[in-house]
Gaussian input, Z-matrix of N, CA and C with variables (Angstrom, degrees):
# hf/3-21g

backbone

0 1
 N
 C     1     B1
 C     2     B2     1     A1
 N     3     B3     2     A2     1     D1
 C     4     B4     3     A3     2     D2
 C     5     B5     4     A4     3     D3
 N     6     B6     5     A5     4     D4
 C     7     B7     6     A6     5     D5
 C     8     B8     7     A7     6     D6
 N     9     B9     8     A8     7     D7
 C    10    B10     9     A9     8     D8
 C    11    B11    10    A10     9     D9
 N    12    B12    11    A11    10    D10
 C    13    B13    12    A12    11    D11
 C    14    B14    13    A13    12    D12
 N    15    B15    14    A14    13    D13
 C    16    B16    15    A15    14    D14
 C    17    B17    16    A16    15    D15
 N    18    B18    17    A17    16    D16
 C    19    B19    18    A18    17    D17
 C    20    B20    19    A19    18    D18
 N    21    B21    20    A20    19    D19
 C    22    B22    21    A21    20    D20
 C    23    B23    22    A22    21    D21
 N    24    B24    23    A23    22    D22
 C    25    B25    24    A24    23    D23
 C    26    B26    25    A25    24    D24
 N    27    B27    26    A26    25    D25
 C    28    B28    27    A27    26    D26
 C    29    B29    28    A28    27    D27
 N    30    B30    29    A29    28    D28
 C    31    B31    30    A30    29    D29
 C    32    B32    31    A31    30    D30
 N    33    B33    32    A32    31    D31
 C    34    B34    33    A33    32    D32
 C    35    B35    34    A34    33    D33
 N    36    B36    35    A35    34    D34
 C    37    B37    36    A36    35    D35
 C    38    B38    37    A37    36    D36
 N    39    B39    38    A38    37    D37
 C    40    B40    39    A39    38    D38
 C    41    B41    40    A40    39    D39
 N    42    B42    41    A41    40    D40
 C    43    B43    42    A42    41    D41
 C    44    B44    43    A43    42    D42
 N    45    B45    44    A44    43    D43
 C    46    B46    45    A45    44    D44
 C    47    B47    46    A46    45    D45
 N    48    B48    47    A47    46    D46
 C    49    B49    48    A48    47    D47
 C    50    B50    49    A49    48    D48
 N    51    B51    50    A50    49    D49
 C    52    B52    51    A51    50    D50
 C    53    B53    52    A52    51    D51
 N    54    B54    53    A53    52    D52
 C    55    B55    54    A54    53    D53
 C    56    B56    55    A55    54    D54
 N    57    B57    56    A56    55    D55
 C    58    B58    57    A57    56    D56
 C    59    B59    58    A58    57    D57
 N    60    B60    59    A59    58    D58
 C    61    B61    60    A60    59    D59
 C    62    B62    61    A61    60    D60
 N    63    B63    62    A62    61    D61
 C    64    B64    63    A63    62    D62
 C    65    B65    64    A64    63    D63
 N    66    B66    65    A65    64    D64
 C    67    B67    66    A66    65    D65
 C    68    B68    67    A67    66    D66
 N    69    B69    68    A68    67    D67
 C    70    B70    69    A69    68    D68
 C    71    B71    70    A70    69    D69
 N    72    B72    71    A71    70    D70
 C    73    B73    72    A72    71    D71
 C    74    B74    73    A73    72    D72
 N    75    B75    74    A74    73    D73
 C    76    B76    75    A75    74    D74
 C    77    B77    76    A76    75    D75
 N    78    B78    77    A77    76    D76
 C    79    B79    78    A78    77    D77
 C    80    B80    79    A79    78    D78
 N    81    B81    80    A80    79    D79
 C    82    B82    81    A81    80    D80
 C    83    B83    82    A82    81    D81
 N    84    B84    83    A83    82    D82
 C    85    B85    84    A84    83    D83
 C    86    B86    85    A85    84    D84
 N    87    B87    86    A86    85    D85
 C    88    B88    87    A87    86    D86
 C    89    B89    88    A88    87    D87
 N    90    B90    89    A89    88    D88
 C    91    B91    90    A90    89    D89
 C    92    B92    91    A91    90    D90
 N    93    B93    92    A92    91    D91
 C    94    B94    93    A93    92    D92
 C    95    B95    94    A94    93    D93
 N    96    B96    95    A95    94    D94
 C    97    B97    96    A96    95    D95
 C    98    B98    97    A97    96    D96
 N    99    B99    98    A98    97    D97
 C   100   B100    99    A99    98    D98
 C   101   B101   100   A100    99    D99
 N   102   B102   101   A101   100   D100
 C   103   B103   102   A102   101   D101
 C   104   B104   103   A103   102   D102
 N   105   B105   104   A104   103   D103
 C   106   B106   105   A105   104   D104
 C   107   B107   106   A106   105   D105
 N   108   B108   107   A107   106   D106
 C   109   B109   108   A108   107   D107
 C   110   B110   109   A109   108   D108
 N   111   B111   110   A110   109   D109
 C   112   B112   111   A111   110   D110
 C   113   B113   112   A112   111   D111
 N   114   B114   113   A113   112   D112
 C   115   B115   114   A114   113   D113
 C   116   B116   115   A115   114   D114
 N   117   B117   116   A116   115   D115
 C   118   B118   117   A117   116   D116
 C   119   B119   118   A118   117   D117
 N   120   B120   119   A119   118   D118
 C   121   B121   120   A120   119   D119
 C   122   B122   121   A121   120   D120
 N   123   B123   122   A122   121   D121
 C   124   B124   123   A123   122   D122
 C   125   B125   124   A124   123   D123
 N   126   B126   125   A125   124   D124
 C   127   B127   126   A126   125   D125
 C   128   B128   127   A127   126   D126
 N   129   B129   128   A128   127   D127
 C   130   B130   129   A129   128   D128
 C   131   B131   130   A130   129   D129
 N   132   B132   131   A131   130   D130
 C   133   B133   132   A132   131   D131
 C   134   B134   133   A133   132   D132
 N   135   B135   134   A134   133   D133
 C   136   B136   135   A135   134   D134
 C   137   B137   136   A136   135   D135
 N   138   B138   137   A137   136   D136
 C   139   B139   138   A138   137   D137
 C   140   B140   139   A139   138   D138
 N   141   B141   140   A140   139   D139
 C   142   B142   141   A141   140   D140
 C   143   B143   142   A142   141   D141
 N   144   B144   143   A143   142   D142
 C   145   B145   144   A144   143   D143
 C   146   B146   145   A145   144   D144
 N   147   B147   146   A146   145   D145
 C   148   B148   147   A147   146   D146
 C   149   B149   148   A148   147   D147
 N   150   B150   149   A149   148   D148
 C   151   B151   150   A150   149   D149
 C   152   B152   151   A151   150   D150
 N   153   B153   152   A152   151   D151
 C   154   B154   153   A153   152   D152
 C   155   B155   154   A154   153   D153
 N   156   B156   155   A155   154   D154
 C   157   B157   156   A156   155   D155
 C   158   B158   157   A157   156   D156
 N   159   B159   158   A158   157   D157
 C   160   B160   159   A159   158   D158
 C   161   B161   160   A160   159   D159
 N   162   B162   161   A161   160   D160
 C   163   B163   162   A162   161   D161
 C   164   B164   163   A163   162   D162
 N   165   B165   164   A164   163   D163
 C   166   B166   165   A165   164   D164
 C   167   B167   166   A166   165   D165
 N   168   B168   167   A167   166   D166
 C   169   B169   168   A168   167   D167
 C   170   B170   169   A169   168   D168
 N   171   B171   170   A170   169   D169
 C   172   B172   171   A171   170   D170
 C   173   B173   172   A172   171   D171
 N   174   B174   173   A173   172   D172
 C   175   B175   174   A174   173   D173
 C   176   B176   175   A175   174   D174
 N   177   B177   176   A176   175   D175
 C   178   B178   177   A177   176   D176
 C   179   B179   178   A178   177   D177
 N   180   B180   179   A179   178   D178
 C   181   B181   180   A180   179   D179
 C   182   B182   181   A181   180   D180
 N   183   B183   182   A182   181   D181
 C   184   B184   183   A183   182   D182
 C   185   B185   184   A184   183   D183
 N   186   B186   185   A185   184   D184
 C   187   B187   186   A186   185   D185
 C   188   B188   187   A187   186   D186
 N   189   B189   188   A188   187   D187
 C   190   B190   189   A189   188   D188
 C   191   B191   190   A190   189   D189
 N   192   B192   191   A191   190   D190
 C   193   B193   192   A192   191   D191
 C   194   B194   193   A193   192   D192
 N   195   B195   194   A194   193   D193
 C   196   B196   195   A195   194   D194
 C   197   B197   196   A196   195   D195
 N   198   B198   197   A197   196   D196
 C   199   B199   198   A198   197   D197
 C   200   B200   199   A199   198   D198
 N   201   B201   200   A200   199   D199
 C   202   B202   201   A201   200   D200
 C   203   B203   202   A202   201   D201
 N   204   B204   203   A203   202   D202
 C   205   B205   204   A204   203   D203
 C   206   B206   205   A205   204   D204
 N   207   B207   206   A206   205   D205
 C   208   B208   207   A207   206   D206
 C   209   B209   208   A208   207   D207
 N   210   B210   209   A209   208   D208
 C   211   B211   210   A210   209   D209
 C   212   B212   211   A211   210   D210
 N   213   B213   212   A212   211   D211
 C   214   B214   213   A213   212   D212
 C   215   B215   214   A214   213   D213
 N   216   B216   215   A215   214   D214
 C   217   B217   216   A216   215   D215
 C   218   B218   217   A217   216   D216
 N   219   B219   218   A218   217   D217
 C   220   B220   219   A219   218   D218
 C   221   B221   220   A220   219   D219
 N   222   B222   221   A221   220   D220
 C   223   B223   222   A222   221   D221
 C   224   B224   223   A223   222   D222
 N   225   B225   224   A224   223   D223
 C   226   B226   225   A225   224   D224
 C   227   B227   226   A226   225   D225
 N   228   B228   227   A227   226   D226
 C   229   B229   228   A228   227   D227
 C   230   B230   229   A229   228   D228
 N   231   B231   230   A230   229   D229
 C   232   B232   231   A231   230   D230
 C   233   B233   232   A232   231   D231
 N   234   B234   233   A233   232   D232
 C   235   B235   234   A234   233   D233
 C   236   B236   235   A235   234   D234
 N   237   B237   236   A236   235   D235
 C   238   B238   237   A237   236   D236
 C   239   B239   238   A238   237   D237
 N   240   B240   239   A239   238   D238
 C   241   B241   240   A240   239   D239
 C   242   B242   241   A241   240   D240
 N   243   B243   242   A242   241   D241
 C   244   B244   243   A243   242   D242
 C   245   B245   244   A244   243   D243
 N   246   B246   245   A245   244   D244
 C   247   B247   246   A246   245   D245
 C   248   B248   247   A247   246   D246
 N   249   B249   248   A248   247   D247
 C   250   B250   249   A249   248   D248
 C   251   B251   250   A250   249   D249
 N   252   B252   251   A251   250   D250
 C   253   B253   252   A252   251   D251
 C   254   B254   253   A253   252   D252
 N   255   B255   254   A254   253   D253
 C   256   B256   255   A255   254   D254
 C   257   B257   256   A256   255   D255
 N   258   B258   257   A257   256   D256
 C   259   B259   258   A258   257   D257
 C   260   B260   259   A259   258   D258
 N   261   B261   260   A260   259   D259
 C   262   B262   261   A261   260   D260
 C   263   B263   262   A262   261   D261
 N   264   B264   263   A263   262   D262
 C   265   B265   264   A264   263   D263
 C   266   B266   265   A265   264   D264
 N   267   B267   266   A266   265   D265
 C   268   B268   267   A267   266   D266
 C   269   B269   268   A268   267   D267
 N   270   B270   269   A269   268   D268
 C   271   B271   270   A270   269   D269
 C   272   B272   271   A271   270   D270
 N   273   B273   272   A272   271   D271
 C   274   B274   273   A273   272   D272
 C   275   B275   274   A274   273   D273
 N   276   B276   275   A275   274   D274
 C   277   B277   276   A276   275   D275
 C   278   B278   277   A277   276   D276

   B1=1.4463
   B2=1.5247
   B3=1.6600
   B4=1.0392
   B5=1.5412
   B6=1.3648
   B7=1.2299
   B8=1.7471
   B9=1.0220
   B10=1.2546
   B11=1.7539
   B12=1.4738
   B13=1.3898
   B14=2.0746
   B15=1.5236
   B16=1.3755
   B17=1.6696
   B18=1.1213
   B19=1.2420
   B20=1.8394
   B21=1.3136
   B22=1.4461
   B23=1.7732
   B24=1.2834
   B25=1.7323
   B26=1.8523
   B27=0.8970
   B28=1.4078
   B29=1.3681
   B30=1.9895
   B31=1.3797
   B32=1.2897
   B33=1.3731
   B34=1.3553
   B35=1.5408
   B36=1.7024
   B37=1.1579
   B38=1.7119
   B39=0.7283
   B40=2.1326
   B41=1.5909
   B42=1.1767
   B43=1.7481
   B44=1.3473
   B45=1.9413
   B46=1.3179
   B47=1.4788
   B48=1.6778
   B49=1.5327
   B50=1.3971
   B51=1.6920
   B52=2.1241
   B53=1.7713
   B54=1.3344
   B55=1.8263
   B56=0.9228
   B57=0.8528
   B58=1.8466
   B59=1.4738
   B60=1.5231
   B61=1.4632
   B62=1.5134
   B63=1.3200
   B64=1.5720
   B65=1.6429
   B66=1.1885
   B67=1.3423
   B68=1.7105
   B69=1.3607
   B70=1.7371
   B71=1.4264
   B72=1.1297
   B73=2.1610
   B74=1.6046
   B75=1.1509
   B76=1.2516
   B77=1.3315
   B78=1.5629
   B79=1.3004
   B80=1.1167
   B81=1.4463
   B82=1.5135
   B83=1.5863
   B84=1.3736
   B85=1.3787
   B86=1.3654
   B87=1.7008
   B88=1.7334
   B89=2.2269
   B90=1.3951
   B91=1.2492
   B92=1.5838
   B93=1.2369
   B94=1.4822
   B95=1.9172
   B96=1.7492
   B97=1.6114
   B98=1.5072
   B99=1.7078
   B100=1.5999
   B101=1.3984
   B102=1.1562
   B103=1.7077
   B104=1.7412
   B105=1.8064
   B106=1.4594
   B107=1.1791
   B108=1.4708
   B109=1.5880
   B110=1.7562
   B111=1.3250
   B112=1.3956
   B113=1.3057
   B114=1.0555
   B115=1.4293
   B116=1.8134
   B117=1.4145
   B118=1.8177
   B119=1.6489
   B120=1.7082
   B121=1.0581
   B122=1.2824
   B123=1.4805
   B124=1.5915
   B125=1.3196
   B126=1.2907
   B127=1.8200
   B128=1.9834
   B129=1.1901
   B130=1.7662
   B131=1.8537
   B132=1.0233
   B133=1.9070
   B134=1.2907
   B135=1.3511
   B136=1.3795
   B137=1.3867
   B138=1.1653
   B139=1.7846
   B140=1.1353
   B141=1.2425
   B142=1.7711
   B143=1.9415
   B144=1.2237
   B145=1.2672
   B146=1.6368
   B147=1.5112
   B148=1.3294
   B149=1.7947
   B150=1.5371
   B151=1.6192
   B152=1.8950
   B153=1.2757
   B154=1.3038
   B155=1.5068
   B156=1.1026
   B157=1.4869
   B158=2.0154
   B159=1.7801
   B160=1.6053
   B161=1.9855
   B162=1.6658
   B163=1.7129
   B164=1.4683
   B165=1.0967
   B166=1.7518
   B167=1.4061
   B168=1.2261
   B169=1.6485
   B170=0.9151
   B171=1.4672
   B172=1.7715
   B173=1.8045
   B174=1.6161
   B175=1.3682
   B176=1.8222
   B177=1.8178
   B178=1.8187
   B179=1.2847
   B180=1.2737
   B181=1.6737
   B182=1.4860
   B183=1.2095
   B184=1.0092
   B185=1.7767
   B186=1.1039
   B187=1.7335
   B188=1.9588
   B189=1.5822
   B190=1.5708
   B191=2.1170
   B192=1.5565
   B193=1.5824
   B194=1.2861
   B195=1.8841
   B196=0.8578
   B197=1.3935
   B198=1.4809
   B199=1.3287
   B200=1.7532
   B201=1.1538
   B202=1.3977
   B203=1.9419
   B204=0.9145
   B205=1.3645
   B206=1.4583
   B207=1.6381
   B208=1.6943
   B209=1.9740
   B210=1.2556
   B211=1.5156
   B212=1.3455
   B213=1.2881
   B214=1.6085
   B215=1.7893
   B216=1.3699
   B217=1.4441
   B218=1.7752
   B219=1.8614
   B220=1.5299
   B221=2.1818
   B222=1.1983
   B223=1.3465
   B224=1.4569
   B225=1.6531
   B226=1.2918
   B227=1.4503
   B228=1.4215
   B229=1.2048
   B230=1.5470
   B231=1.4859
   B232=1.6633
   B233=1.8968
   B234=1.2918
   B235=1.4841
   B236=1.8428
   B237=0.8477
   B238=1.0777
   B239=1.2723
   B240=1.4563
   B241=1.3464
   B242=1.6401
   B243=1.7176
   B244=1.4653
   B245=1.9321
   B246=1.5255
   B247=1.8717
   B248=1.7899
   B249=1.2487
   B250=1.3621
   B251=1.6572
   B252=1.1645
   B253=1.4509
   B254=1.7136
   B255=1.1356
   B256=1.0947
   B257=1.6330
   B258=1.1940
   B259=1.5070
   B260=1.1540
   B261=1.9789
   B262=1.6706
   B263=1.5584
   B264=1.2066
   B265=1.3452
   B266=1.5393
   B267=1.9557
   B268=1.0592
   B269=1.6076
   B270=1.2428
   B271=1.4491
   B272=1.5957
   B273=1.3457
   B274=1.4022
   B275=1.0819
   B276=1.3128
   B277=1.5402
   B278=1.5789
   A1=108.90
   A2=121.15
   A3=122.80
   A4=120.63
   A5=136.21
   A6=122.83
   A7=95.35
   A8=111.75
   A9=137.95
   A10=110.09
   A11=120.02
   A12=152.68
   A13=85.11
   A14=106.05
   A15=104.79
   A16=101.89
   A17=120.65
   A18=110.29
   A19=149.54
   A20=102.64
   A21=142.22
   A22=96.70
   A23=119.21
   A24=114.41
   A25=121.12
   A26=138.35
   A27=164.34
   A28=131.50
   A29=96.59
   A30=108.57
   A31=123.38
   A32=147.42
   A33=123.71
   A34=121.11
   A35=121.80
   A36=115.17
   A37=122.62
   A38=106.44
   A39=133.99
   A40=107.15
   A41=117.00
   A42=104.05
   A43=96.89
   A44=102.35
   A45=116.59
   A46=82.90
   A47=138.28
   A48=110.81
   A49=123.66
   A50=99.07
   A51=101.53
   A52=80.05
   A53=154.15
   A54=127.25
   A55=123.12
   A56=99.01
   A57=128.88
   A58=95.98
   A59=145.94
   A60=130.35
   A61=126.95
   A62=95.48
   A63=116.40
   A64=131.20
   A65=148.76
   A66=131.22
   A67=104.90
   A68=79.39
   A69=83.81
   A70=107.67
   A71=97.57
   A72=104.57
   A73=88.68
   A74=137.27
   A75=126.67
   A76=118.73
   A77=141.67
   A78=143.63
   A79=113.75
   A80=116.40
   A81=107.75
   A82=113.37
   A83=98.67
   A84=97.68
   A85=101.21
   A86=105.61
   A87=105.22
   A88=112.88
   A89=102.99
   A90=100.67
   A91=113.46
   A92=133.06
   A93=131.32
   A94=129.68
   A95=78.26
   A96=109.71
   A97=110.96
   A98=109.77
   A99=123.49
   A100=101.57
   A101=128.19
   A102=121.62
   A103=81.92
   A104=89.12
   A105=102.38
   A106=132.60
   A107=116.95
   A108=115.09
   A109=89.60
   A110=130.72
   A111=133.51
   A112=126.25
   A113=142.55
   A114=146.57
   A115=103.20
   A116=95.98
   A117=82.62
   A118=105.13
   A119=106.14
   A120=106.08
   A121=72.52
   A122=138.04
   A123=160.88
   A124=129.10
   A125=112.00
   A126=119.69
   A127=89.38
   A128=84.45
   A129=72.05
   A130=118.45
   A131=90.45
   A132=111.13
   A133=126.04
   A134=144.40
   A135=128.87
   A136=108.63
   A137=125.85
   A138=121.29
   A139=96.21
   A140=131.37
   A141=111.03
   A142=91.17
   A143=143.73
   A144=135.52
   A145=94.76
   A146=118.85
   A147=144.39
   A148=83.84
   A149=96.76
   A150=129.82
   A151=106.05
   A152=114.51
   A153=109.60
   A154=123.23
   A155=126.60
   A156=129.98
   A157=99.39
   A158=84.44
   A159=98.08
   A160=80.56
   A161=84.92
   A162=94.42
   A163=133.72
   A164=115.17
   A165=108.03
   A166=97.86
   A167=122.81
   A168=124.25
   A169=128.39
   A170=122.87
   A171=117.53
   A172=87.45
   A173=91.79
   A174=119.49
   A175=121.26
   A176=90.31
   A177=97.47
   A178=113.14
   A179=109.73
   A180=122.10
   A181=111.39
   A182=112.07
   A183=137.15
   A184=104.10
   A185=124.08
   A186=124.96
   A187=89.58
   A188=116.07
   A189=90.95
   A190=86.81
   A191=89.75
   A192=111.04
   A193=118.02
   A194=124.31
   A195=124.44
   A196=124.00
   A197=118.33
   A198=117.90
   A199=100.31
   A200=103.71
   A201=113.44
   A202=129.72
   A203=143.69
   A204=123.48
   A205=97.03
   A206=100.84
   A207=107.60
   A208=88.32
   A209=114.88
   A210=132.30
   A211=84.15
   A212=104.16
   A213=130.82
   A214=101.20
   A215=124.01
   A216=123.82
   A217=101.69
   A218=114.27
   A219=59.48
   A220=63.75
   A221=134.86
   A222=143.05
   A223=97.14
   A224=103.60
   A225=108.41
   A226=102.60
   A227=108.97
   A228=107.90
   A229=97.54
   A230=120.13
   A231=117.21
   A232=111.14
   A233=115.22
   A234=108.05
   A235=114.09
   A236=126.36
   A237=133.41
   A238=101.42
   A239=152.46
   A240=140.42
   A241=101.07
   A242=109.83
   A243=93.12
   A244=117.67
   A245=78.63
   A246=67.43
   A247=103.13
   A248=95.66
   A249=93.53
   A250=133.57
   A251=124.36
   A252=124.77
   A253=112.58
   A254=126.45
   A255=121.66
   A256=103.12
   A257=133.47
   A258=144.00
   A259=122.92
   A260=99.15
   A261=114.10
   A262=112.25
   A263=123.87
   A264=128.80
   A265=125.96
   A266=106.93
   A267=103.56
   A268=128.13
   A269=123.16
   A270=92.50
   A271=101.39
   A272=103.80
   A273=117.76
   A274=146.67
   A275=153.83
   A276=128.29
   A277=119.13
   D1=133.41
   D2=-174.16
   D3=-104.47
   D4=101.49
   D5=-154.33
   D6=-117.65
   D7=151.06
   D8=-158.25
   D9=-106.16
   D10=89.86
   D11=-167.95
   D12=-20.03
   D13=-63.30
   D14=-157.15
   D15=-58.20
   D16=-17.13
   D17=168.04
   D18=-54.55
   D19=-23.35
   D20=-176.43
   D21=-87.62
   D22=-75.66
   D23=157.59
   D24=-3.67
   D25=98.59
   D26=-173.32
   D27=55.72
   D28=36.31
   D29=167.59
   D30=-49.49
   D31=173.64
   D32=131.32
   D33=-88.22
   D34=139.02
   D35=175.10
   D36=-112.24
   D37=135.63
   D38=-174.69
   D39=-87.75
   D40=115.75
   D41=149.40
   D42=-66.99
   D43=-176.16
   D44=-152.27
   D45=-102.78
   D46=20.83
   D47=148.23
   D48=-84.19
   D49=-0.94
   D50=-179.04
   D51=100.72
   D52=14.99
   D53=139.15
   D54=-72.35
   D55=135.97
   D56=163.91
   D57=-34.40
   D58=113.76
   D59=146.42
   D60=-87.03
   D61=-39.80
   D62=165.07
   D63=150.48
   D64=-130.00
   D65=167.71
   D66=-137.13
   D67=162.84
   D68=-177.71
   D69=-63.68
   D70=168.90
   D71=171.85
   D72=-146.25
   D73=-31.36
   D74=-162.56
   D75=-146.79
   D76=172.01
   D77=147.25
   D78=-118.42
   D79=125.52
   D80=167.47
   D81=-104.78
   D82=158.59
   D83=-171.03
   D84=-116.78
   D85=138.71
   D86=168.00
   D87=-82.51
   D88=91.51
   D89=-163.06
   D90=-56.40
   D91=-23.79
   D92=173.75
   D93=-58.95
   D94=-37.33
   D95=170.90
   D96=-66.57
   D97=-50.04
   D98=-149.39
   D99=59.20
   D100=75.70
   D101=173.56
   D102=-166.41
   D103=163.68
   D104=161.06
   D105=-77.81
   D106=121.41
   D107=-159.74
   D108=-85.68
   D109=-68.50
   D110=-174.51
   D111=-154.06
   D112=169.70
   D113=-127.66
   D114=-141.43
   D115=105.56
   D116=-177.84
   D117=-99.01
   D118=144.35
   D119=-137.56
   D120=-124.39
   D121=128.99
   D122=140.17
   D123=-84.09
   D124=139.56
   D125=174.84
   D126=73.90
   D127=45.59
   D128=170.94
   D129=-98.62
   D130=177.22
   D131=-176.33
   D132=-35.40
   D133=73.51
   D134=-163.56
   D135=-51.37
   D136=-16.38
   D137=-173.95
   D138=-96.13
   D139=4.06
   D140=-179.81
   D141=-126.34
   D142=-13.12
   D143=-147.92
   D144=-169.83
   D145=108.09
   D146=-173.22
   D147=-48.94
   D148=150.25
   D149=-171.11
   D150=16.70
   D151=33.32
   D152=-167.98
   D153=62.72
   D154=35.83
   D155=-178.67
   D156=-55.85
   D157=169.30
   D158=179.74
   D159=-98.49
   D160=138.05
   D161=154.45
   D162=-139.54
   D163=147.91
   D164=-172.49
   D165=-82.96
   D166=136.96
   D167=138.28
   D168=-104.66
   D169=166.93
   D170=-169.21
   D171=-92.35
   D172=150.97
   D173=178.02
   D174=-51.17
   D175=-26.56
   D176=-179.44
   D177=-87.82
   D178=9.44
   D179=167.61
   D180=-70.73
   D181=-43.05
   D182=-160.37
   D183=-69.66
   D184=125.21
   D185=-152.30
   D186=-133.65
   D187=-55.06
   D188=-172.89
   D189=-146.44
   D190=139.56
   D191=163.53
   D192=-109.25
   D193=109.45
   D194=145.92
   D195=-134.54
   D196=-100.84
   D197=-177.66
   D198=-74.75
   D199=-13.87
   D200=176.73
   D201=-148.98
   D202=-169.63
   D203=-155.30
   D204=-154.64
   D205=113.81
   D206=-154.57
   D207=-108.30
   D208=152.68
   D209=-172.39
   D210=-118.02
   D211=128.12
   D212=164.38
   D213=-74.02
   D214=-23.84
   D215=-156.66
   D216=-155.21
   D217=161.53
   D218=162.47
   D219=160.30
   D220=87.94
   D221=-168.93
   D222=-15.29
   D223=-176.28
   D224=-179.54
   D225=-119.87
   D226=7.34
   D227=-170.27
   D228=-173.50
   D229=132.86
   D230=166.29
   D231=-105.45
   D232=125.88
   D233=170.72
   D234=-94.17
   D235=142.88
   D236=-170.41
   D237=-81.60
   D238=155.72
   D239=171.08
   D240=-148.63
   D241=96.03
   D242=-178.37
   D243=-80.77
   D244=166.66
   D245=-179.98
   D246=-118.41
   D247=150.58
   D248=164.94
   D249=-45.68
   D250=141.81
   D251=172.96
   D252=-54.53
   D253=160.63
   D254=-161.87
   D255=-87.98
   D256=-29.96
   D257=150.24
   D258=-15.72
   D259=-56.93
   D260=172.35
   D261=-66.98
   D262=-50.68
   D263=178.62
   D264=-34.84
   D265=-36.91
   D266=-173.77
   D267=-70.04
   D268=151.40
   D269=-170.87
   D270=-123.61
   D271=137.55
   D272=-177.21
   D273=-20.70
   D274=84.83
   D275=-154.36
   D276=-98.12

């Protein structure tokens, strides 16, 4: 079966307890493979993923595509971890 990438784009997606995680915004592709590497996932869950961030998951997360896009796996929680700008990093000489 041949399914068509733009299709997956503003599903909503569920871990496999039935939450809300959020909807697709994107597909990325693993270009060496030609397959879907992971699924960036936007407007997602503030209770599952700090201030609602966008997150990628890998594609083998991914368990069933239909009217909606079910995660076989999928944390119980995402922390956000910012990093410093690369400016700050440098260190003084």
């Amino acid at each position: 079966m041949v399914t068509e990438l733009t299709q997956f784009v503003g599903r909503p997606v569920y871990n496999a307890k039935g939450t809300f995680v959020g909807s697709v915004g994107n597909v990325i592709i693993d270009l060496p493979t030609r397959r879907v590497g992971s699924l960036l996932i936007t407007r997602t869950n503030p209770a599952l993923i700090d201030a609602g961030r966008d997150v990628a998951v890998p594609y083998r997360w991914v368990s069933a595509v239909g009217d909606i896009v079910l995660l076989s796996t999928f944390p119980e929680h995402v922390t956000v971890v910012e990093e410093a700008p690369a400016e700050e990093k440098k260190v003084a000489a």
